[in-house]
TORKOL-4160 file (C-alpha; in steps of 0.2 Angstrom, whole numbers, padded with zeros to 4 digits, m for minus):
233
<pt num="1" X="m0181" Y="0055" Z="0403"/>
<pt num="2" X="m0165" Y="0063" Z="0397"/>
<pt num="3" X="m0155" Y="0051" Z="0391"/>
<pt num="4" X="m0136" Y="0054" Z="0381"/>
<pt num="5" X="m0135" Y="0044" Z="0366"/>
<pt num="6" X="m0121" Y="0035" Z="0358"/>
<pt num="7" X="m0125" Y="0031" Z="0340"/>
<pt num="8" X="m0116" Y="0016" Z="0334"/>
<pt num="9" X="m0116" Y="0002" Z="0319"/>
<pt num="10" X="m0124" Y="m0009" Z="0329"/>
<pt num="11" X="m0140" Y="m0014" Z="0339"/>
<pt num="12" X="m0142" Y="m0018" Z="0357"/>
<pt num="13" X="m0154" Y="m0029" Z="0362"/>
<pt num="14" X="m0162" Y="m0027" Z="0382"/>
<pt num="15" X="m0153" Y="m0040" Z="0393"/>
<pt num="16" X="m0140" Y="m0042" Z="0382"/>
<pt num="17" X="m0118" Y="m0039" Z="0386"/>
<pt num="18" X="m0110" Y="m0027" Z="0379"/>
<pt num="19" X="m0092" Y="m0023" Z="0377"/>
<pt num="20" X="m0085" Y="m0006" Z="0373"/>
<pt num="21" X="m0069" Y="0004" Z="0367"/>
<pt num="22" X="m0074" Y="0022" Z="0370"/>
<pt num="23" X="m0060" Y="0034" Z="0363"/>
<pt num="24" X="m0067" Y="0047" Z="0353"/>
<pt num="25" X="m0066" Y="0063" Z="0365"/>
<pt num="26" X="m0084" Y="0067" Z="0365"/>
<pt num="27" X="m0088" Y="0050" Z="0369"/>
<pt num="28" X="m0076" Y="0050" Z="0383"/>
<pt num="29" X="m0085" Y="0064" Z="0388"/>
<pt num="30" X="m0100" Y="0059" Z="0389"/>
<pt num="31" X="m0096" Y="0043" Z="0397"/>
<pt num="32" X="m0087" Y="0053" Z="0411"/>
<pt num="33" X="m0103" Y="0062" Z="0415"/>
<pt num="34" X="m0113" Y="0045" Z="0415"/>
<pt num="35" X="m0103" Y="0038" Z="0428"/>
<pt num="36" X="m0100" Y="0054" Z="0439"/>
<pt num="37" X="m0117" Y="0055" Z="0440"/>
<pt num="38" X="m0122" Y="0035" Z="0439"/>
<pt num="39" X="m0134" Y="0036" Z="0425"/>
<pt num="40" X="m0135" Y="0025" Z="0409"/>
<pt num="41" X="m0134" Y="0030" Z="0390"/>
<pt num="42" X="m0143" Y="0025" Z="0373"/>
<pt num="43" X="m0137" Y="0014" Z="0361"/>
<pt num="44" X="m0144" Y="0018" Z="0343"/>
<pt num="45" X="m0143" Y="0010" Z="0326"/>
<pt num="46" X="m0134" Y="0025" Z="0316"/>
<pt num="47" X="m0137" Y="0020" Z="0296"/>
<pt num="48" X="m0131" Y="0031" Z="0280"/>
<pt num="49" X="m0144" Y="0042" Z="0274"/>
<pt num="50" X="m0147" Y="0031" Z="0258"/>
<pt num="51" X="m0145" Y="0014" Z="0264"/>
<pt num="52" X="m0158" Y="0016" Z="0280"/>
<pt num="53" X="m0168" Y="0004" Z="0285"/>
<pt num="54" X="m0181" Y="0014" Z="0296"/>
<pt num="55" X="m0195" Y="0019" Z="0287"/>
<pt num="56" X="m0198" Y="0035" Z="0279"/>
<pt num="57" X="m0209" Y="0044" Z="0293"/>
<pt num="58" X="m0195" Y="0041" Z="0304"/>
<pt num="59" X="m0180" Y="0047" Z="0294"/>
<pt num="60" X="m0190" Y="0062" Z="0293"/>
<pt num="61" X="m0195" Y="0064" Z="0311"/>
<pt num="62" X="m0175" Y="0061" Z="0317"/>
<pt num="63" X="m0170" Y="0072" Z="0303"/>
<pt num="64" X="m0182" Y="0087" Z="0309"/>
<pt num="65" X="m0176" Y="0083" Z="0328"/>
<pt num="66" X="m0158" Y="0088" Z="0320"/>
<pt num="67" X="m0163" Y="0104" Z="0311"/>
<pt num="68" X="m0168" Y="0110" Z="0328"/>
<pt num="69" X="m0148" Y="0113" Z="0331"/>
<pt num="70" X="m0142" Y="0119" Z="0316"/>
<pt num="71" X="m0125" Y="0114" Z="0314"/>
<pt num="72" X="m0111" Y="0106" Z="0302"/>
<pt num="73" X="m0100" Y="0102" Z="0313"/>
<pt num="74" X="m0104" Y="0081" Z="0315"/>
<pt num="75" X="m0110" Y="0068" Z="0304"/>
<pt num="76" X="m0126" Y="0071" Z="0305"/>
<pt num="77" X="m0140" Y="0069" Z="0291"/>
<pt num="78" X="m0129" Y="0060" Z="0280"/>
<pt num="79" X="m0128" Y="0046" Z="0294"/>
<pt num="80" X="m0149" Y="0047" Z="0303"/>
<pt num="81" X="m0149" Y="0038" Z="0319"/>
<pt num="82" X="m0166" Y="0026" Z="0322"/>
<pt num="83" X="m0179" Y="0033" Z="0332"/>
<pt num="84" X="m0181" Y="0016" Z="0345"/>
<pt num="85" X="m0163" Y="0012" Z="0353"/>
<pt num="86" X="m0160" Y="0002" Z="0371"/>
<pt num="87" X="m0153" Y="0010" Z="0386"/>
<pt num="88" X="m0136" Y="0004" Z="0391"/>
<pt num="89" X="m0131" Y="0000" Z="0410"/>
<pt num="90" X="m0115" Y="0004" Z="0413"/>
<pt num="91" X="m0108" Y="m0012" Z="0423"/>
<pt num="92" X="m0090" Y="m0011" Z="0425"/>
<pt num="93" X="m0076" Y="0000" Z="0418"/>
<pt num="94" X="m0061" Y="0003" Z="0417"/>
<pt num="95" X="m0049" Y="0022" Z="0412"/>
<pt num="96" X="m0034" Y="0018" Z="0401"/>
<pt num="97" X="m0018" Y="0028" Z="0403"/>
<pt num="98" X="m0023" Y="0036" Z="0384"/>
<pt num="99" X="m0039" Y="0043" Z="0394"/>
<pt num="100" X="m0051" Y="0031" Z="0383"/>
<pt num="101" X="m0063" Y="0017" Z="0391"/>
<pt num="102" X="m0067" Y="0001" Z="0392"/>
<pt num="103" X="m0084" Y="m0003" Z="0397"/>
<pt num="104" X="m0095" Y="m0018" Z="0400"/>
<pt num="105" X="m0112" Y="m0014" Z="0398"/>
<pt num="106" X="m0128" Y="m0023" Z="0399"/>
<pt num="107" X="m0144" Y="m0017" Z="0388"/>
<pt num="108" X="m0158" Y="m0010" Z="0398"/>
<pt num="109" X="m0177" Y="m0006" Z="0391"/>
<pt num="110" X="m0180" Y="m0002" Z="0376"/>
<pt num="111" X="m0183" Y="0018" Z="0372"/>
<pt num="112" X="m0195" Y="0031" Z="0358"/>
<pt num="113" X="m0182" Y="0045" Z="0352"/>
<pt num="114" X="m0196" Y="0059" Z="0356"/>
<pt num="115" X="m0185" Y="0072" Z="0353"/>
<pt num="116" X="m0170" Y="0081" Z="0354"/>
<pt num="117" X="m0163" Y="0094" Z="0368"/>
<pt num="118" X="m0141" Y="0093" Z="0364"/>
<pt num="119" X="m0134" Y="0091" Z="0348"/>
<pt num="120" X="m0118" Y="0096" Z="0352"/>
<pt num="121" X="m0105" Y="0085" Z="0357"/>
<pt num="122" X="m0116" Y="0074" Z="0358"/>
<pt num="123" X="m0133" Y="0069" Z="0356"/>
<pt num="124" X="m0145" Y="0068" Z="0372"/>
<pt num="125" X="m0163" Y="0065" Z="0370"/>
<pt num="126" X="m0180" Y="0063" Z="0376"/>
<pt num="127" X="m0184" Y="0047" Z="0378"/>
<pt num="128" X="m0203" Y="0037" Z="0382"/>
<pt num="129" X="m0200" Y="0017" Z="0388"/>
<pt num="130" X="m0206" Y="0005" Z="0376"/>
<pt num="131" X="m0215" Y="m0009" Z="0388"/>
<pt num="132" X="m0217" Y="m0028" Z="0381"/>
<pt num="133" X="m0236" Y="m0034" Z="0386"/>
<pt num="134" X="m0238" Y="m0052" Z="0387"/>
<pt num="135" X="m0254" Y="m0061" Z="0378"/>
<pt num="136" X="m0261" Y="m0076" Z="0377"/>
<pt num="137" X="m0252" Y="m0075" Z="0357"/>
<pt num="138" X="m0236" Y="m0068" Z="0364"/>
<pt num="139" X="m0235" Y="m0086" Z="0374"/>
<pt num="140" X="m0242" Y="m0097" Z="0361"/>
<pt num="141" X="m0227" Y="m0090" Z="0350"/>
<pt num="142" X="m0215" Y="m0094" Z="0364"/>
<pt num="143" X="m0221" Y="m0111" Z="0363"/>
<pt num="144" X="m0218" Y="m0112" Z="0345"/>
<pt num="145" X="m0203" Y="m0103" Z="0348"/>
<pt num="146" X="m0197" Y="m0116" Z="0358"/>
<pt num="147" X="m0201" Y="m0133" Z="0347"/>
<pt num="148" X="m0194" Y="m0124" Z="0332"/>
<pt num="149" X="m0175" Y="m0121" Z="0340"/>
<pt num="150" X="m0177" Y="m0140" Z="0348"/>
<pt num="151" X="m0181" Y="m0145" Z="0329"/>
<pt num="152" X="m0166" Y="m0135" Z="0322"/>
<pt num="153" X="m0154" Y="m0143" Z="0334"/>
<pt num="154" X="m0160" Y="m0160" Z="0332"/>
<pt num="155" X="m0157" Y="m0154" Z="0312"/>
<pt num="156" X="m0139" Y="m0149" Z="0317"/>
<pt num="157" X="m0135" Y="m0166" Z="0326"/>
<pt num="158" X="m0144" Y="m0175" Z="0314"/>
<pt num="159" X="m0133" Y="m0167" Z="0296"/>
<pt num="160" X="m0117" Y="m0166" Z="0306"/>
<pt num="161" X="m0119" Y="m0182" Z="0316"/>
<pt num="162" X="m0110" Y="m0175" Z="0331"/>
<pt num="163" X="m0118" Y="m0172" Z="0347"/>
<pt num="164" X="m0122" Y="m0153" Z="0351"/>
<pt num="165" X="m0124" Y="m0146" Z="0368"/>
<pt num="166" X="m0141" Y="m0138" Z="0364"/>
<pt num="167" X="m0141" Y="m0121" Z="0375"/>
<pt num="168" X="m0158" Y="m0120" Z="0388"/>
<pt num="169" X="m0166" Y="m0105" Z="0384"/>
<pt num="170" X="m0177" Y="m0091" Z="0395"/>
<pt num="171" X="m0194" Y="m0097" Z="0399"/>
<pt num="172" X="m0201" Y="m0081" Z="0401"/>
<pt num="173" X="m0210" Y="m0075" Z="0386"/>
<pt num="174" X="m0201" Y="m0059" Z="0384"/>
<pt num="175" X="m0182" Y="m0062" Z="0389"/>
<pt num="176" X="m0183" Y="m0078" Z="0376"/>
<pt num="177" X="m0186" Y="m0065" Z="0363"/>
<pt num="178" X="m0173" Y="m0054" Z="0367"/>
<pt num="179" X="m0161" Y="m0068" Z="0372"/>
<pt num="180" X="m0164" Y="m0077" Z="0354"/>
<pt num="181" X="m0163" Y="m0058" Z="0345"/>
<pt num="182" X="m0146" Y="m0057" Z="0351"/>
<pt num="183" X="m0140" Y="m0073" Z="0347"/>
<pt num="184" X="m0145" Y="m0074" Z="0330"/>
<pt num="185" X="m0133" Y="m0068" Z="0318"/>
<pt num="186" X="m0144" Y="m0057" Z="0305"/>
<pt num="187" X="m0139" Y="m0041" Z="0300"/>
<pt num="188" X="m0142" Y="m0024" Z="0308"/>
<pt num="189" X="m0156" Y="m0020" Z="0296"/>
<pt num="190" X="m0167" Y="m0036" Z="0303"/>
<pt num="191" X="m0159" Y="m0033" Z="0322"/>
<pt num="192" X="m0168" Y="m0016" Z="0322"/>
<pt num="193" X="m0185" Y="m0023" Z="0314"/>
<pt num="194" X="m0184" Y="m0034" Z="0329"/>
<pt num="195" X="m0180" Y="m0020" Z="0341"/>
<pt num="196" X="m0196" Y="m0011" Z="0337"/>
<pt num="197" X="m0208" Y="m0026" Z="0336"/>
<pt num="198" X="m0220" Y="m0032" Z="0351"/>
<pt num="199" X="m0215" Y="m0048" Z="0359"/>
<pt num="200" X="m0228" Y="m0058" Z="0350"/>
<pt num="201" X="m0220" Y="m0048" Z="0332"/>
<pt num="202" X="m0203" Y="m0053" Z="0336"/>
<pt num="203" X="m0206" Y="m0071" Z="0341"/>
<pt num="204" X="m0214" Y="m0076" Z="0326"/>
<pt num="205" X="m0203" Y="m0065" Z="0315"/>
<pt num="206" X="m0189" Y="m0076" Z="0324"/>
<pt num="207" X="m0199" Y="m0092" Z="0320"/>
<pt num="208" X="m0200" Y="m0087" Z="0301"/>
<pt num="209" X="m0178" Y="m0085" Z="0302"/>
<pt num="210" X="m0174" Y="m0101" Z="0312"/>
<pt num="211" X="m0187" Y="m0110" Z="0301"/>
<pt num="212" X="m0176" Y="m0103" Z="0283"/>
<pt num="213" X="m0159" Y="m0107" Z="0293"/>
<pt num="214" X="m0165" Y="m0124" Z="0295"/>
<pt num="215" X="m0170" Y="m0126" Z="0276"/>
<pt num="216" X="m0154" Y="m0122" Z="0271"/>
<pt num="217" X="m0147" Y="m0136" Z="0279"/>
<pt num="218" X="m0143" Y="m0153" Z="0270"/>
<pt num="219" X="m0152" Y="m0167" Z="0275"/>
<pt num="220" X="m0138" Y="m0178" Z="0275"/>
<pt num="221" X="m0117" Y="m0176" Z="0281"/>
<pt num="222" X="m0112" Y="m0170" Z="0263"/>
<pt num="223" X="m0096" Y="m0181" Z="0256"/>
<pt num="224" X="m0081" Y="m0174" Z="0245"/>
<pt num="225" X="m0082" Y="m0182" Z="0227"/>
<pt num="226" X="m0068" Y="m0193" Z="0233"/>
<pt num="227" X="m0080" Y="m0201" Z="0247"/>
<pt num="228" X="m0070" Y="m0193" Z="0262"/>
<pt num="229" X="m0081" Y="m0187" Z="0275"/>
<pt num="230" X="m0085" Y="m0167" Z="0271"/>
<pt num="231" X="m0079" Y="m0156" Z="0286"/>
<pt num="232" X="m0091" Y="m0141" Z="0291"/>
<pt num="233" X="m0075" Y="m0131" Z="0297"/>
């Protein structure tokens, strides 16, 4: 599969929204011809060449992908895009007078970066799906999954003593993976650990997070030193 990509600072997650402002031209572009011909694009974790998260192998891969279009003319190697991104569904848009777009997306499967075939104006790729498989571990961690964020809740209620409307989450293994990776807020370094992981991987990798968010908080409402009740806002 061919598929345009549109590096940003951020990860996508499958199944999650996404709300965009597309005005730089190339972009534009390359929205325009996703639309004329109703076909998706890649979101993809871009990251500084020194600050990157992915692992050596795959800095090296993307970076070889690159040299096969030789060219100084973007931002590429001192910024290396990740070699998993998510497809985006374009859902609704709308064209400003200024010619840029807004665009409400939502995240699609997950995709291998398998090479390279446009560099210039924008990225397109080759792309391999990524398919979750469901095991008897992959369930046993949703349970888990499950307790743990009833556990954290009852936490929450329990240090601020007010009454929280505790969301219901997906009972299907994999959406409650993606639907927790989304919510949480860790940074893009963790976010795209979790993108590459199977859905037994991210679940527990999820458990260990909620589990440390939890131990940070207090055990009881804490109080100002003159006794007035403290205020988490």
């Amino acid at each position: 599969m061919q598929l345009p990509l549109f590096p940003l600072p951020m990860v996508l997650m499958p199944q999650a929204p996404l709300a965009l402002n597309v005005f730089e031209p190339r972009y534009r572009a390359m929205v325009a011809q996703c639309l004329m011909h109703q076909q998706p694009f890649g979101v993809v974790l871009v990251q500084a060449r020194q600050l990157h998260s992915g692992s050596a192998d795959d800095i090296i891969q993307m970076e070889q992908f690159l040299a096969s279009f030789p060219t100084d003319a973007d931002e590429y190697p001192a910024y290396v895009p990740h070699i998993v991104a998510t497809i985006a569904i374009i859902q609704d848009h709308v064209v400003l007078d200024d010619g840029r777009f807004g665009l409400q997306c939502v995240g699609g499967e997950r995709v291998q970066i398998v090479g390279l075939t446009q560099r210039l104006p924008y990225l397109v790729a080759t792309v391999t799906p990524i398919v979750d498989a469901i095991t008897p571990a992959t369930k046993a961690a949703a349970m888990a999954m499950h307790e743990v964020y009833a556990r954290y809740w009852r936490a929450v209620q329990r240090t601020t003593t007010q009454q929280v409307a505790v969301e219901s989450l997906p009972s299907d293994e994999v959406a409650l993976s993606w639907y927790l990776a989304h919510r949480m807020q860790v940074d893009n370094d963790r976010k795209q650990a979790w993108l590459t992981m199977t859905a037994t991987q991210r679940l527990r990798s999820m458990i260990v997070a909620l589990r440390a968010e939890a131990r940070t908080l207090p055990l009881t409402t804490p109080r100002t030193p003159v006794g007035e009740q403290w205020s988490w806002n």
